[in-house]
SELUM-919373 format. One line per 8 residues: their letters; for each residue x, y, z of N, C-alpha, C, CB. Coordinates in steps of 0.001 Angstrom, whole numbers. Atoms other than C-alpha are relative to their C-alpha. Glycine has a CB too. Example, Ala and Ser with C-alpha at 12.3 -4.5 7.8 and 13.67 -1.06 7.14 Angstrom:
<recs>
as	890 -1190 0 12300 -4500 7800 900 1200 0 -992 27 1246; -820 -1190 -60 13670 -1060 7140 -770 1090 730 414 462 -1415
</recs>
This chain:
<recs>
xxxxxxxx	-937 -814 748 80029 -42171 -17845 3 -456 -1444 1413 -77 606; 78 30 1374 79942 -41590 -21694 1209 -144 -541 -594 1053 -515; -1143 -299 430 83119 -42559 -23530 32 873 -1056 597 -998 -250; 191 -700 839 84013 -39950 -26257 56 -1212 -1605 1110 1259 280; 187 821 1698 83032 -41119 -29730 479 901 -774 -1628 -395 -678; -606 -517 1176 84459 -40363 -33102 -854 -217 -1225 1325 -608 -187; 219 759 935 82243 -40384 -36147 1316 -438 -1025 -1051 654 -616; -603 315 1166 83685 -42525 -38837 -1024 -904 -1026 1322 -746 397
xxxxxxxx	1057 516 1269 82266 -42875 -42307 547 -1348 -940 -182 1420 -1206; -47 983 855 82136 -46108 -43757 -841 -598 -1139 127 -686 629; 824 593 972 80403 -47655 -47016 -384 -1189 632 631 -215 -1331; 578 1722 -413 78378 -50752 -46371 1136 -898 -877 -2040 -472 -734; -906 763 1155 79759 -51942 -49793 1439 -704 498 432 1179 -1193; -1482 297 -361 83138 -52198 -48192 326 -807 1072 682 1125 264; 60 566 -741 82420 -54174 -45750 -315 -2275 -746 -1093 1071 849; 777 1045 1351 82135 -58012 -48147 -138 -694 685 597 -638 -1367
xxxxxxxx	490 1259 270 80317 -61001 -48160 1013 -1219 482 -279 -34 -1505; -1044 1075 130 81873 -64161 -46747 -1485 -1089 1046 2133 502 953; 192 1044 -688 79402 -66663 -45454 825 -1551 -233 -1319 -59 -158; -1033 1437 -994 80937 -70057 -43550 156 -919 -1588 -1359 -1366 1845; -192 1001 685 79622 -72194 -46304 336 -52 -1262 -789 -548 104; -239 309 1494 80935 -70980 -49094 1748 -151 350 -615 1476 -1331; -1339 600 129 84622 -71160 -47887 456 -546 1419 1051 1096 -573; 85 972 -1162 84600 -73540 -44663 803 -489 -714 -1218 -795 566
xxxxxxxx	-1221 716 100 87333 -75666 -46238 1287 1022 11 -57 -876 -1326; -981 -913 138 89389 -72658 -46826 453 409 1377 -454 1121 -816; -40 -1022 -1979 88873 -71370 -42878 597 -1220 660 -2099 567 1151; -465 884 -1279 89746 -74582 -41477 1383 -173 -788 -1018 -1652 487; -1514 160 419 93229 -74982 -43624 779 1256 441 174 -192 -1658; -552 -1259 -367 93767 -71375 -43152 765 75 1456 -1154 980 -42; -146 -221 -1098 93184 -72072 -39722 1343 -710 755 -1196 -286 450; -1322 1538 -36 96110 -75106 -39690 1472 1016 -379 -363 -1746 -1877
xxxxxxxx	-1129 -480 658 98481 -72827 -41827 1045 1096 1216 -684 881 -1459; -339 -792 -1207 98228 -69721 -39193 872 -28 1199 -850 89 445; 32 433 -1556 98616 -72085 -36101 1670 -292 -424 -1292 -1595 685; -1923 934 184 102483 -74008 -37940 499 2123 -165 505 -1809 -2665; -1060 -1754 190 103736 -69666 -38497 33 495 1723 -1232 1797 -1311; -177 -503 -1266 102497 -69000 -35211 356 -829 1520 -1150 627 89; -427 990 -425 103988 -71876 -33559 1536 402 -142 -569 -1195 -668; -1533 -785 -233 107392 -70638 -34692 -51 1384 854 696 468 -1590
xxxxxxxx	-719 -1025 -1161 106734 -67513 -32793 23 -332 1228 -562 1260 149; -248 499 -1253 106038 -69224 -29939 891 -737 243 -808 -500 428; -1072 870 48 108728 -71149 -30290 1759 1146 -203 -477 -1190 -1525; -1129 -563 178 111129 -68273 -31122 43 1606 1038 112 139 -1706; -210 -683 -842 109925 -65402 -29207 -55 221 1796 -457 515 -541; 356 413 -1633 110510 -64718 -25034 -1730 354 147 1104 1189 1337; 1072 -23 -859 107617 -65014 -23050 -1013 1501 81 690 -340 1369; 380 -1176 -361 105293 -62294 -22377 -1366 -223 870 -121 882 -1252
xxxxxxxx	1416 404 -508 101998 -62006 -20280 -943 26 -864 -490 748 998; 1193 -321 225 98611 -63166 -20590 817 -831 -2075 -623 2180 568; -44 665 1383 100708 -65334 -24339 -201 715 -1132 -881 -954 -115; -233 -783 723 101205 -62084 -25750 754 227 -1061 115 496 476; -1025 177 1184 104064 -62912 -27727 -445 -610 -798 1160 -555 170; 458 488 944 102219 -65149 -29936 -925 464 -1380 -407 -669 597; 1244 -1315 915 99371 -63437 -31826 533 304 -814 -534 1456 550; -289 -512 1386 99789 -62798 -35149 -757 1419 25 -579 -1083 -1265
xxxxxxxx	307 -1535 357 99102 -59157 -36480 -627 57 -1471 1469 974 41; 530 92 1580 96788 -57996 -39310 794 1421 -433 -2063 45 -266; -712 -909 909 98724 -55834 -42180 -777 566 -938 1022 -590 -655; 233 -1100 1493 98265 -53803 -45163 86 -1007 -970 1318 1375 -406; -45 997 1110 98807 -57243 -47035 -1282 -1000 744 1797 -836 -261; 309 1012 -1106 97472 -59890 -44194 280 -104 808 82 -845 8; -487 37 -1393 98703 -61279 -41480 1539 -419 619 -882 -870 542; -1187 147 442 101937 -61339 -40217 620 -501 1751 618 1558 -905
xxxxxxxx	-680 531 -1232 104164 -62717 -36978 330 1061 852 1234 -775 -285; -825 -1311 -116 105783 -58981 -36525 1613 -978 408 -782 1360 1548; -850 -41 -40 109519 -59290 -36358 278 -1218 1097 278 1219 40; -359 853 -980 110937 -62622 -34388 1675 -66 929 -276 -1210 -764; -1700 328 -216 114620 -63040 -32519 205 -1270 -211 655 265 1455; -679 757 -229 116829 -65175 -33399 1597 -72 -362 -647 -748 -349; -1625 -39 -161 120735 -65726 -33071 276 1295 -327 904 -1015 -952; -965 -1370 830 121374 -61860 -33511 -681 316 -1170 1699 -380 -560
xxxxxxxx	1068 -349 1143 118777 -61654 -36341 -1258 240 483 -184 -1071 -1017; 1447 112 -549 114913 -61057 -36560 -290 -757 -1392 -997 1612 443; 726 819 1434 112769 -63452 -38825 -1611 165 -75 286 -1869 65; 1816 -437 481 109182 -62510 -40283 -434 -896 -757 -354 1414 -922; 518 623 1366 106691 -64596 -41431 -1366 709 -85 -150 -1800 -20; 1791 -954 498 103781 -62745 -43395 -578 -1049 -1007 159 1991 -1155; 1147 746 1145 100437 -64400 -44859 -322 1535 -877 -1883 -883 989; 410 -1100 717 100008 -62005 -47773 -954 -441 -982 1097 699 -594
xxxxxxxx	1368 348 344 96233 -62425 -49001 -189 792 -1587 -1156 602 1333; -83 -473 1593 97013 -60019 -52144 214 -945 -723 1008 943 -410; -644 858 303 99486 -61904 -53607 252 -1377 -183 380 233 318; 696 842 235 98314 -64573 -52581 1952 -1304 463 -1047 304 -1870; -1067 965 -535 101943 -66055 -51005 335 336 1506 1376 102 -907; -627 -438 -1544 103816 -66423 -47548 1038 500 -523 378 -1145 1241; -1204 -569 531 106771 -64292 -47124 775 56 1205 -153 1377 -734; -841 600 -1057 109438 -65441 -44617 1086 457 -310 63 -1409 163
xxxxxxxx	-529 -686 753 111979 -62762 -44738 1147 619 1557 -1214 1039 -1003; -1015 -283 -1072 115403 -62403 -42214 440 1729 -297 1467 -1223 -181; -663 -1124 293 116902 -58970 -41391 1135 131 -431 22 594 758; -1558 -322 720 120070 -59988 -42571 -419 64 -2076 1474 -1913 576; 389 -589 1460 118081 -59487 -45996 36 -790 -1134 820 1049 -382; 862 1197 749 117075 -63015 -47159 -1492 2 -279 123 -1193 768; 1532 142 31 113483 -63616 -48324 49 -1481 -498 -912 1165 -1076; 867 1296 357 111532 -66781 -49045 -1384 150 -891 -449 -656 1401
xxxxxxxx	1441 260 727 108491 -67211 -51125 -735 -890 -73 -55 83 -1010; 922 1253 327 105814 -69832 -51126 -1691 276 -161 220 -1095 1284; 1224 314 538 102705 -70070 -52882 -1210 -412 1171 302 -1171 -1012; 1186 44 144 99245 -69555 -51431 -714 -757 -1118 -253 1098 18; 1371 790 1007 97406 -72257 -53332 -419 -1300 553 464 -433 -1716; 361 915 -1029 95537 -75324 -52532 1416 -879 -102 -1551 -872 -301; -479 727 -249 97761 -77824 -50826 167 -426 1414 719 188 -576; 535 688 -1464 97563 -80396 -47882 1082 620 847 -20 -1913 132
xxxxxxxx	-909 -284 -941 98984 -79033 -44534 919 -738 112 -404 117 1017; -1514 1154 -372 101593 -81560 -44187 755 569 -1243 -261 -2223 -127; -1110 -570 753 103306 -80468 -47599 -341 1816 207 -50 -675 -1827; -67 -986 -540 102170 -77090 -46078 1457 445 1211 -1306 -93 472; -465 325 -1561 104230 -77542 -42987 1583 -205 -751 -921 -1717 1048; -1686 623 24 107500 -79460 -44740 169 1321 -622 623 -1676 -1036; -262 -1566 303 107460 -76332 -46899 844 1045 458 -911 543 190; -138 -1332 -852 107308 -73594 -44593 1673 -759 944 -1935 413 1333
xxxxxxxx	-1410 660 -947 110107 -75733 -42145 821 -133 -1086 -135 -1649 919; -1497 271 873 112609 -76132 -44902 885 1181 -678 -337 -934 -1300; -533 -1407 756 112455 -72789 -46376 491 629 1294 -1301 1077 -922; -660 -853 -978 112971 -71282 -42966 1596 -592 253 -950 -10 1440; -1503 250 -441 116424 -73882 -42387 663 242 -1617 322 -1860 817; -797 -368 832 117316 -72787 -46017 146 1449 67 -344 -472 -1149; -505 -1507 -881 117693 -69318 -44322 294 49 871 -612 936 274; -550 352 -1040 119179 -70739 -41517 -552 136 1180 936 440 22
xxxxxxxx	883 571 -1984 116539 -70867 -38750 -150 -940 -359 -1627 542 888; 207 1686 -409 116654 -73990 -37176 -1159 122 1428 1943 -920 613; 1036 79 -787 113750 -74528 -35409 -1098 -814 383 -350 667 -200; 883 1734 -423 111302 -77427 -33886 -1012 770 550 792 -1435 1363; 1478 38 -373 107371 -76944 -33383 -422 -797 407 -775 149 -685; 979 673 173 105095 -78887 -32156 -1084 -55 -712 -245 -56 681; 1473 200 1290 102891 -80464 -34639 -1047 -246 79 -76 -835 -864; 1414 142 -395 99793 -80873 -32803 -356 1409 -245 -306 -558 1548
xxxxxxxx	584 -1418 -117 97457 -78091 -33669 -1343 -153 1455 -819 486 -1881; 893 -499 -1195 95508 -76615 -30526 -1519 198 -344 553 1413 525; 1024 -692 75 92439 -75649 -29948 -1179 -580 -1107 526 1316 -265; 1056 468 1113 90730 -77757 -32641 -144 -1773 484 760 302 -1946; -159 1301 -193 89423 -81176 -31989 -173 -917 -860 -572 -304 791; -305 886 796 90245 -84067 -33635 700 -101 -391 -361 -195 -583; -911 -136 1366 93045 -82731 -35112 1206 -1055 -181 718 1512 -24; -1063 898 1036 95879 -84510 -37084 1316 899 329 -478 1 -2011
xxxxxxxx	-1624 -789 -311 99699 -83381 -36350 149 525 -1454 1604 -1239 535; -417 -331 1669 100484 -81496 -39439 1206 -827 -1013 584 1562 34; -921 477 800 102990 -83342 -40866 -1121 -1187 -1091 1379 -735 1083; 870 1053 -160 99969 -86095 -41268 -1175 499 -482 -109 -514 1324; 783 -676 499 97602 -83825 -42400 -369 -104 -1554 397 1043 363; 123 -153 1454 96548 -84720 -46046 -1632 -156 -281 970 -1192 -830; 1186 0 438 92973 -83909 -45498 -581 1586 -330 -764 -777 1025; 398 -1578 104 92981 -80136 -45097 1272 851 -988 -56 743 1842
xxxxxxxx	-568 -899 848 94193 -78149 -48142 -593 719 -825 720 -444 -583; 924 -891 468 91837 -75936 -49711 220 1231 428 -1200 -330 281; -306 -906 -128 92833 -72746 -50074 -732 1062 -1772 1585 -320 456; 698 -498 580 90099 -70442 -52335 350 1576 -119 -1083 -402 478; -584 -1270 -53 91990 -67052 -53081 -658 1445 577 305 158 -1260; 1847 -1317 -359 88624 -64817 -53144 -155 -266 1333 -2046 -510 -922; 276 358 -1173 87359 -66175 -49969 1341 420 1115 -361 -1527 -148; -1258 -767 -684 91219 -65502 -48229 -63 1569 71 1342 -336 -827
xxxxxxxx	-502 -1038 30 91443 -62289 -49703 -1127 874 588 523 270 -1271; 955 -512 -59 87845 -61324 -48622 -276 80 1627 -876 -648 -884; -441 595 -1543 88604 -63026 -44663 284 1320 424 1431 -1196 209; -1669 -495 -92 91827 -60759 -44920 -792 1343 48 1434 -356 -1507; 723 -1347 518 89489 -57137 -46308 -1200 -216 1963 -1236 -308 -2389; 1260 -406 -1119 86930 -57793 -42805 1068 -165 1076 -1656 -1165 186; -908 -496 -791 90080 -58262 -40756 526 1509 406 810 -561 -417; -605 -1905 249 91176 -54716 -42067 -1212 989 791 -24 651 -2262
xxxxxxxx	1014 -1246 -1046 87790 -53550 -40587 -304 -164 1196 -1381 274 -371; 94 230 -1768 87377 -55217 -37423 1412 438 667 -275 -1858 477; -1053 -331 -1274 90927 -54509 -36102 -212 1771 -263 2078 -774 -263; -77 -1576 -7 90546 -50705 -37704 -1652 456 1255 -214 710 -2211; 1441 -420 -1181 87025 -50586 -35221 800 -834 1244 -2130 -907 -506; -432 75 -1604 88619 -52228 -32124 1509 591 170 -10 -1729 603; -795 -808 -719 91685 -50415 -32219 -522 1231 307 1106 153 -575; 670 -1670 -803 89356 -46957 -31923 -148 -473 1252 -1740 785 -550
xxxxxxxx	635 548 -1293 87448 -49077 -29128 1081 237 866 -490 -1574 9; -1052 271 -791 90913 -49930 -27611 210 1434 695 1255 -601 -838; -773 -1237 -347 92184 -46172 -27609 -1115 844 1235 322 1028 -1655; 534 -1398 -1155 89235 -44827 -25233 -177 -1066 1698 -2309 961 -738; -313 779 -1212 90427 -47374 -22528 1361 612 867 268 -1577 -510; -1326 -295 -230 93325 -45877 -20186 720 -983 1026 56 1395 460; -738 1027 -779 93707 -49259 -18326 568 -1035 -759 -811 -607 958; -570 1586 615 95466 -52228 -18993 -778 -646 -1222 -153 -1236 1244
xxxxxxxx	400 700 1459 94860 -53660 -22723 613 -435 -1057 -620 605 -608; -741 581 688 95851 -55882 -25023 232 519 -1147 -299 -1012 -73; 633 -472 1117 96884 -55023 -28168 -830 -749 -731 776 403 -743; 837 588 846 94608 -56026 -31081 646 -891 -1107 -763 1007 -539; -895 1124 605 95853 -59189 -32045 -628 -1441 -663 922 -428 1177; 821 1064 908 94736 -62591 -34133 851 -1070 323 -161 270 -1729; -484 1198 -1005 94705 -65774 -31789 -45 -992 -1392 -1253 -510 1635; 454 733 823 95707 -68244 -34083 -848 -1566 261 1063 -45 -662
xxxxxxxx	457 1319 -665 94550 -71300 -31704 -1547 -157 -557 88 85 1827; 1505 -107 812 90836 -70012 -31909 -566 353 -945 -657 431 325; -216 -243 771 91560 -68541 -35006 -1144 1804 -160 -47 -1370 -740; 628 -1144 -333 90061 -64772 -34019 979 1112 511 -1012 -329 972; -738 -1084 -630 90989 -61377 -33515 -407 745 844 380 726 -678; 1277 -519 -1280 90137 -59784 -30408 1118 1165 722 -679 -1707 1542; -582 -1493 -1140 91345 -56800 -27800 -534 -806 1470 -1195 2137 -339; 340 127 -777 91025 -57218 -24382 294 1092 1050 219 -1003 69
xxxxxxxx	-313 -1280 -888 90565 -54759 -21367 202 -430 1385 -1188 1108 -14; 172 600 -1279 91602 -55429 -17922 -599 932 1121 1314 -511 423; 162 -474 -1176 89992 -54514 -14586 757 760 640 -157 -721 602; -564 -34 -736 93035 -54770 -12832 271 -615 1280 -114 656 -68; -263 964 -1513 92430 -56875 -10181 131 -1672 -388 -1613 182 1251; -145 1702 -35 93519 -60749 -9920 -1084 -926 -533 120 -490 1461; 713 1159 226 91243 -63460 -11383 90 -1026 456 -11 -281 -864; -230 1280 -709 90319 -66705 -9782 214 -989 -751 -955 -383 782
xxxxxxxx	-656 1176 859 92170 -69736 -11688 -1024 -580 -665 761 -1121 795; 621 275 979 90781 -70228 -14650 -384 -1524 -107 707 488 -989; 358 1907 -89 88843 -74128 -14611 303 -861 -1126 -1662 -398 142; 316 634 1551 88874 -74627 -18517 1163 -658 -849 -527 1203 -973; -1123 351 702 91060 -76038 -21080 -818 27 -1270 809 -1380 437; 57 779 1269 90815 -76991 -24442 939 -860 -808 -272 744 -738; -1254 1146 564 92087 -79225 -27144 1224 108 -274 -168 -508 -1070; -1084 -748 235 95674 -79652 -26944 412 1434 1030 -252 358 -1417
xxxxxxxx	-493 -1136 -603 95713 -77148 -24443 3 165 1363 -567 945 -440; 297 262 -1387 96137 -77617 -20768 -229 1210 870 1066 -768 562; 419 -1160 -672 95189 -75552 -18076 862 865 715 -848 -321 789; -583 -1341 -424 98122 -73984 -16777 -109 1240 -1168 1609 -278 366; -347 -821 1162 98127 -72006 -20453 -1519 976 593 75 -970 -1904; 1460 -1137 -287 94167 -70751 -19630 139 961 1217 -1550 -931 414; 154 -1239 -1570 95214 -69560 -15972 646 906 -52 428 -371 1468; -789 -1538 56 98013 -67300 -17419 -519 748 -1301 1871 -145 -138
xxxxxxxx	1260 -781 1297 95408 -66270 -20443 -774 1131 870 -1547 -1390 -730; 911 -517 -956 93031 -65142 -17732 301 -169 1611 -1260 -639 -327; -417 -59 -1286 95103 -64552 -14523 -670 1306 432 1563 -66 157; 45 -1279 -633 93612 -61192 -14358 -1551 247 -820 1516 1188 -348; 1811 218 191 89453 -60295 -14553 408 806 -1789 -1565 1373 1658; -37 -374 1196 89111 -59339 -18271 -1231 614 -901 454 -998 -474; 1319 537 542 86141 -58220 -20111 735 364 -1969 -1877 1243 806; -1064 596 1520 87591 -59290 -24320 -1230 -133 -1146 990 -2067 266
xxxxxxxx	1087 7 765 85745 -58740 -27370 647 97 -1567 -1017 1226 470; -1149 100 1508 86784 -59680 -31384 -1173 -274 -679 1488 -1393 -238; 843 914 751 85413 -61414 -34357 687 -1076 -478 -634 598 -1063; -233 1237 52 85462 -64576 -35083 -546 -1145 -1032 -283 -239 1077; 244 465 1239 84804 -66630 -38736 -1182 -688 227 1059 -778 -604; 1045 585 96 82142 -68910 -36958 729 -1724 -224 -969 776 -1232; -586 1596 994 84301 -72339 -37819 -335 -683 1301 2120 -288 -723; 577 1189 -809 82562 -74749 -35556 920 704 1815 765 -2102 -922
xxxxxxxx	-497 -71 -1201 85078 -73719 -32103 -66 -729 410 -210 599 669; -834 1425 -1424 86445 -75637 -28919 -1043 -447 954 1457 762 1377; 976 235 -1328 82925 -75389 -26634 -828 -1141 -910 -1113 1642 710; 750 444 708 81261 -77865 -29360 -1409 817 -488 -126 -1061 583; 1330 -777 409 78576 -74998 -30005 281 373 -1405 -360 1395 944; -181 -327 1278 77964 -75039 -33871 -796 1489 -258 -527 -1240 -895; 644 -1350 -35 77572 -71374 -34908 -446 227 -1561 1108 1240 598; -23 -238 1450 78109 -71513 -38765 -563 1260 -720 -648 -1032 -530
xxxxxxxx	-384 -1493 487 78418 -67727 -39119 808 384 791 -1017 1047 -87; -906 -1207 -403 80743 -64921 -38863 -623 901 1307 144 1035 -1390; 461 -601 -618 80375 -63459 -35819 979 1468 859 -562 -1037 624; -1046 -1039 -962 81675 -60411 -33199 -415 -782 1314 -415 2046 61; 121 652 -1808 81766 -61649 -29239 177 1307 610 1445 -1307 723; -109 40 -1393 81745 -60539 -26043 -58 -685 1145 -436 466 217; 104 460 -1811 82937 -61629 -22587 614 94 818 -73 -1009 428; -942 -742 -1104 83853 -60936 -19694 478 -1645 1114 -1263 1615 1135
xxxxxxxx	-486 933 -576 86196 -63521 -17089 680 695 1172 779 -803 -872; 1491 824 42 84773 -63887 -14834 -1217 720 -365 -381 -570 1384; 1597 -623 233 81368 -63365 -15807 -897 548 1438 -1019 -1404 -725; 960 -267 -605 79566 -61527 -13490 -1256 -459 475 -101 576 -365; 1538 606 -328 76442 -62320 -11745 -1165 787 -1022 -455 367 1855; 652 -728 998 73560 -61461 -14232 351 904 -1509 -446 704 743; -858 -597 1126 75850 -60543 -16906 -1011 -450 -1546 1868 -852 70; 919 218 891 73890 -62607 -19520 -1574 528 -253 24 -1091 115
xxxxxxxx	1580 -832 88 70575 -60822 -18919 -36 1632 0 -963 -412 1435; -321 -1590 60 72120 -57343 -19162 -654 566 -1266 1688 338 -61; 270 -161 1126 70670 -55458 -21728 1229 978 -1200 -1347 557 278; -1678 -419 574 73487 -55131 -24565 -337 351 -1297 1335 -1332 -50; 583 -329 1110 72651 -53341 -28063 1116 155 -1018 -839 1169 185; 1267 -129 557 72028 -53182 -30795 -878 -834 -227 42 406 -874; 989 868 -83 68850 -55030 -31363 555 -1323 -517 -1188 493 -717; -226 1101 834 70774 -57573 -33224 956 -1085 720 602 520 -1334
xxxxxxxx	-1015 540 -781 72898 -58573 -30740 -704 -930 1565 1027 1443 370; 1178 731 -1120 72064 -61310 -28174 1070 -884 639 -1551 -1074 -773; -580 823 -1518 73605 -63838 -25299 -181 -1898 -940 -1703 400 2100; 422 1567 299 74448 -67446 -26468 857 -671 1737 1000 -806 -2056; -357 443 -1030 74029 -69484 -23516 1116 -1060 -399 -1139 -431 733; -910 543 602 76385 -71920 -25499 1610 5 448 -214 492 -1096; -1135 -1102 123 79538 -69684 -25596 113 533 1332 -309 1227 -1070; -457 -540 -1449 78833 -68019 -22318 271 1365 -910 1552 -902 1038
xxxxxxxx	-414 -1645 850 79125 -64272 -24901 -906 458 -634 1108 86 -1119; 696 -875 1149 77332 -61602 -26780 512 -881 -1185 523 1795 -108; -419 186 1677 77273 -61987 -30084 -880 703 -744 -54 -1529 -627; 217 -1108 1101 77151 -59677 -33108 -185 -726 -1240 1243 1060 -165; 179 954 2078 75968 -61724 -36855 823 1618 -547 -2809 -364 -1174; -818 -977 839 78897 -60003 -38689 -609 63 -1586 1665 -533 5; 789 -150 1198 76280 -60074 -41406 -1150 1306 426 -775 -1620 -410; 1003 -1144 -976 73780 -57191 -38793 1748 997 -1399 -15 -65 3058
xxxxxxxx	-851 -574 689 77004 -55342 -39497 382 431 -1284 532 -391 217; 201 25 1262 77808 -55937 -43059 -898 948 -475 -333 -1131 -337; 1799 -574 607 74075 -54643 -43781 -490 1515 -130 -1249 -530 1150; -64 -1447 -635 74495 -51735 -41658 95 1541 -821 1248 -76 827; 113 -1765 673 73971 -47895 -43276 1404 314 966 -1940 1319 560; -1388 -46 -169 76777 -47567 -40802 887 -1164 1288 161 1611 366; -213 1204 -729 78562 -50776 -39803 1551 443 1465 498 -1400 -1520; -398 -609 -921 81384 -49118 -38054 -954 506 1598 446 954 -797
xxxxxxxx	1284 -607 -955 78627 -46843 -35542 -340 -1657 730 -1725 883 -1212; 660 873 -1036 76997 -50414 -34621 1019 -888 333 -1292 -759 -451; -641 823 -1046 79860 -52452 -33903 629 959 1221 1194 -912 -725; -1174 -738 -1242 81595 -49665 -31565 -1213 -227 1131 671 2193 -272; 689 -151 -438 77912 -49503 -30311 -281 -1689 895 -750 711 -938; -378 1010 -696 77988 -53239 -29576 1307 -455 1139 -6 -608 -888; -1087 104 -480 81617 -53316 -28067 -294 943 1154 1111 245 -931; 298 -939 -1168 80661 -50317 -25541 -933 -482 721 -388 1304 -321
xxxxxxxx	646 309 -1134 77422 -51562 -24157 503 -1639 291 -1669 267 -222; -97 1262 -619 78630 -55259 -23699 1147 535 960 332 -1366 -1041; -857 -112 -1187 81889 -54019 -21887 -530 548 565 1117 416 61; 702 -1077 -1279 79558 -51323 -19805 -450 -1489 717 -1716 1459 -552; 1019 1379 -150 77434 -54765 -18858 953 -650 934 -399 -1071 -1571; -705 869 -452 80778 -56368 -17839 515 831 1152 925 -605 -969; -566 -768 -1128 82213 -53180 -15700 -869 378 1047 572 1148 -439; 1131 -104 -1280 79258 -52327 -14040 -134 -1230 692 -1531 369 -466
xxxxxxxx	775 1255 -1041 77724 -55824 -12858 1568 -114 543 -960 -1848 -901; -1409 313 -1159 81639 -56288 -11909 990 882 962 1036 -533 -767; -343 -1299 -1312 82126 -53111 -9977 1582 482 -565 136 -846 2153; -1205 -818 344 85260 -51982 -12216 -233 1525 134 443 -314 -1450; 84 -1622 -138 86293 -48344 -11629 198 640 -951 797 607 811; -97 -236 1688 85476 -47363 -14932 195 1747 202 -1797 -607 -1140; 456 -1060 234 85718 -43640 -13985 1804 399 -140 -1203 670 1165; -1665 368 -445 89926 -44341 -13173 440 -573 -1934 145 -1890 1759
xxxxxxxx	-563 1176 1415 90001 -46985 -16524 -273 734 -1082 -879 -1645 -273; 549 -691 1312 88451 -44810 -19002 698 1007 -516 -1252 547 137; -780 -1490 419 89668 -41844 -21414 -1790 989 145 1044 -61 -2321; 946 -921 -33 86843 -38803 -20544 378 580 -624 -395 548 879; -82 -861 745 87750 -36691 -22768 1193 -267 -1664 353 1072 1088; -548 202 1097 88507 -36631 -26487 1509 936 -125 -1118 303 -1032; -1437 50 -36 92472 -36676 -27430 -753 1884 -1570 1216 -2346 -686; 147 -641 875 93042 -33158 -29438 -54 -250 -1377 588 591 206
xx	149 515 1746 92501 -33067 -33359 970 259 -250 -948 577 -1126; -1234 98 564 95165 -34093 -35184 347 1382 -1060 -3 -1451 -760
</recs>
């Protein structure tokens, strides 16, 4: 079965430039800054499946928490990549401001925590960051502060196009799916689609991150697909590019030898995922067309070899014109 497609016209041009090594100090502070904002939501909002409540959201500025509870209020914190500040902003119709520029996570961190109890959230994180190894508790942190405006604001512009191409992807799914959200642990934004049926307890962990958290990540078969900056990750596989993924949990039998297109796209035994060089893309006459084209045959790859009832999960037919 064919899902319905939509052309959409995109410029290459508009798609920019960001290899690893020109702002790798910037991605890994970024990545520190993300994790202490999205640490208060986990810390402030209830529960949800599958650690749904956490996930930051990409905006019309950057990235942002969406709306938090607390005492009878909601509290927002937005990374705004224009501007080039955070903006930590209660509905009772306080704001905060703090500067986007370089400075070490630890006076990152006292920062952000002081301005929020001088707007009266009171609130306690844990200062271990996840998902990264080696790391330093932020308070302690006075090695990562590099923050390169261009390079942010340029991150922030391929965010705007990968979530605007996997939310189409998302919409021709009619089963269970996540929204399109930006993990700050692994520091990626991804969608995910479910089967529907139960998954067998997830074996894995990572740093900082124990394994009951992975078995309610992946309590349910998944096949999950984003992009991802390339910043070294949790499996020790150095990638040092921007990339797109695919994978499915569990992986199927023969899943890695499926054939998954476009030509540019290939299986790292590493990772255990497709992968897309978000530079194929970039390049692309039309970069839109080949990532949807990547995102469709790797999930076909994952529903077939795993016997999902893609004929039940799918949208067949295109939604009327607006």
């Amino acid at each position: 079965m064919v899902s319905p497609r939509v052309t959409i016209s995109t410029s290459n041009g508009s798609w920019p430039s960001l290899p690893l090594a020109e702002w790798r100090d910037t991605c890994a502070t970024l990545q520190l800054w993300t994790q202490i904002a999205g640490k208060v939501r986990l810390a402030l909002a209830p529960m949800a499946n599958h650690w749904w409540q956490v996930p930051l959201y990409v905006t019309a500025r950057g990235l942002t928490t969406s709306p938090m509870p607390y005492r009878g209020l909601a509290v927002q914190i937005d990374f705004d990549f224009i501007d080039h500040r955070l903006v930590i902003a209660t509905s009772g119709g306080r704001q905060s401001l703090l500067a986007l520029e370089p400075r070490s996570t630890a006076d990152f961190y006292r920062a952000v925590m002081s301005q929020l109890s001088a707007l009266g959230v009171d609130v306690a994180i844990w200062t271990m960051p996840v998902e990264i190894a080696d790391a330093i508790p932020f308070e302690q942190d006075r090695i990562h502060g590099a923050y390169d405006p261009d390079c942010a604001h340029r991150f922030w512009q391929i965010l705007v196009h990968a979530d605007r191409v996997l939310k189409e992807f998302r919409g021709r799914f009619l089963g269970k799916a996540s929204p399109v959200h930006f993990f700050w642990g692994s520091f990626d934004l991804a969608v995910t689609r479910f089967s529907g049926r139960a998954a067998p307890p997830h074996p894995g962990t990572a740093p900082n991150l124990a394994n009951w958290v992975m078995r309610e990540a992946y309590s349910h078969e998944v096949s999950s697909c984003g992009f991802w900056p390339g910043n070294g990750g949790t499996t020790g596989a150095v990638i040092n590019e921007a990339m797109f993924y695919s994978y499915a949990y569990p992986s199927p039998s023969g899943f890695g030898q499926a054939r998954v297109t476009p030509a540019a796209a290939h299986w790292s035994e590493a990772l255990g995922e497709f992968m897309l060089p978000y530079e194929a893309v970039r390049q692309s006459a039309t970069p839109d067309a080949m990532l949807l084209e990547f995102l469709e045959s790797s999930y076909a790859a994952a529903a077939d070899l795993g016997h999902w009832d893609r004929t039940a999960l799918e949208r067949r037919k295109e939604l009327p014109a607006k």
